[in-house]
C-alpha positions, 0 to 999 in steps of 0.5 A, a space after each residue: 785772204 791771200 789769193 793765188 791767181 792765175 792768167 794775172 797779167 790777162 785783161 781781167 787780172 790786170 784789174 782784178 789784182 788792184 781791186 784785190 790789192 785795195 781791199 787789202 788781199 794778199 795777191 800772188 799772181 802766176 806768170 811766165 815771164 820776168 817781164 810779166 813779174 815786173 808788172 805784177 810787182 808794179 800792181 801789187 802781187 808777189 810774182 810766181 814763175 811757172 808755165 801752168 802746162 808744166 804741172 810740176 813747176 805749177 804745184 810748186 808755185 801753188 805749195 810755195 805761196 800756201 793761199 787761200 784761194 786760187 783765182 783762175 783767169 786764165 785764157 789763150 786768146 790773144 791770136 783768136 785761136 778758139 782751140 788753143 783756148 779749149 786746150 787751156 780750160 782743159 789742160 791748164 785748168 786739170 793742172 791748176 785744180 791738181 796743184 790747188 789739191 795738192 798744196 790743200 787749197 779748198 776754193 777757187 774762183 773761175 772764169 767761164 763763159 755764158 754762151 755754150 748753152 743748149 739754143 733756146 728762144 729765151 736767154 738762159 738761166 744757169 739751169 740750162 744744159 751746155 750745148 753738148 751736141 754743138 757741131 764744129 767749130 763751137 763743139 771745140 769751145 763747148 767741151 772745154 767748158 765743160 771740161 773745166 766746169 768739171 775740173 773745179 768741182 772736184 775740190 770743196 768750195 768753187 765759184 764759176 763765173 759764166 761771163 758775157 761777151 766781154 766789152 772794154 778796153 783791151 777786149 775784142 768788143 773794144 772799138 780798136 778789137 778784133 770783132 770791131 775789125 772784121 765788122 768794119 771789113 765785112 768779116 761778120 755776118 749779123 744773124 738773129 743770135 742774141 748776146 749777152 755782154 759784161 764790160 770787163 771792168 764789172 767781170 772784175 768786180 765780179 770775180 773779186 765779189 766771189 770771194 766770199 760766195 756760196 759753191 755756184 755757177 752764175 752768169 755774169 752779164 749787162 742787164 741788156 742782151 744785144 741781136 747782132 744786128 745792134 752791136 
């Protein structure tokens, strides 16, 4: 297939792109930067220059590469604003399913998230309603899931990817990440909640996998729910 992806450069692209590449996939990938396109090249991918906030110039992109699929991975996490990753699962992810339409993509593979469901006693199923009456600040991480569960649907053929907490290196959970510091200064207080983790390299394989998957949310996480006192 030749697939277009969006948030390549991020933890997850950066290993998708080579699995994709070794299966003899065409890779386009979406930066916005030439420093990025350097390191796309590097990996394999055809680097495509556009802001995914500029509608426009992300249609363009899309048009331009004519895919099969578009792969979105895209997150705004880097400075652990939960808001300023909201705005891109609602905004960024509108504009890429737009410029999907409009250049006559029908599929495309998301990444989501497994920890906005409704509280519940048991770990849930993908049945289990997001948690929509959530007060802030989750309300803010839970509508723009939904936001963009929503946005995806709309064209013909999707695949959402409700991933764990993600584990590994380069990820927050990573050992030198942002959790494991505020757990190491007393930043993080353990309570009773339950996490399900996926280790970023198995997200990866995941997202390759869905490829060729039926129209589905599916969580995607370690056989091994961890209580925050644990981890």
């Amino acid at each position: 297939m030749h697939v277009f992806i969006a948030g390549g450069t991020g933890v997850l692209g950066r290993r998708i792109i080579p699995r994709l590449v070794a299966e003899r996939h065409r890779v386009t990938a979406l930066t916005r930067t030439t420093e990025g396109g350097e390191s796309l090249l590097s990996a394999g991918a055809v680097p495509a220059l556009a802001d995914v906030y500029d509608a426009e110039a992300l249609t363009r992109a899309v048009r331009v590469a004519s895919p099969d699929v578009v792969m979105h991975q895209l997150t705004d996490l880097s400075r652990g604003d939960t808001a300023a990753n909201a705005r891109i699962r609602v905004v960024g992810t509108r504009n890429l399913v737009e410029a999907a339409r409009q250049a006559g993509v029908p599929r495309i593979v998301t990444q989501s998230i497994a920890w906005v469901y409704e509280p519940g006693e048991r770990p849930a199923g993908e049945s289990v309603p997001l948690d929509l009456a959530a007060p802030e600040p989750r309300r803010t991480s839970v509508d723009g899931v939904r936001a963009l569960e929503a946005a995806v649907r709309e064209l013909p053929e999707w695949v959402i990817l409700r991933y764990g907490m993600l584990y590994g290196p380069g990820t927050w959970y990573a050992p030198d990440g942002m959790m494991a510091d505020r757990a190491r200064t007393g930043g993080l207080t353990a309570g009773a909640d339950v996490t399900s983790f996926v280790h970023a390299d198995d997200a990866a394989e995941a997202a390759v996998r869905a490829l060729t998957w039926p129209s589905t949310a599916v969580n995607v996480c370690d056989d091994e729910p961890a209580a925050a006192d644990d981890w």
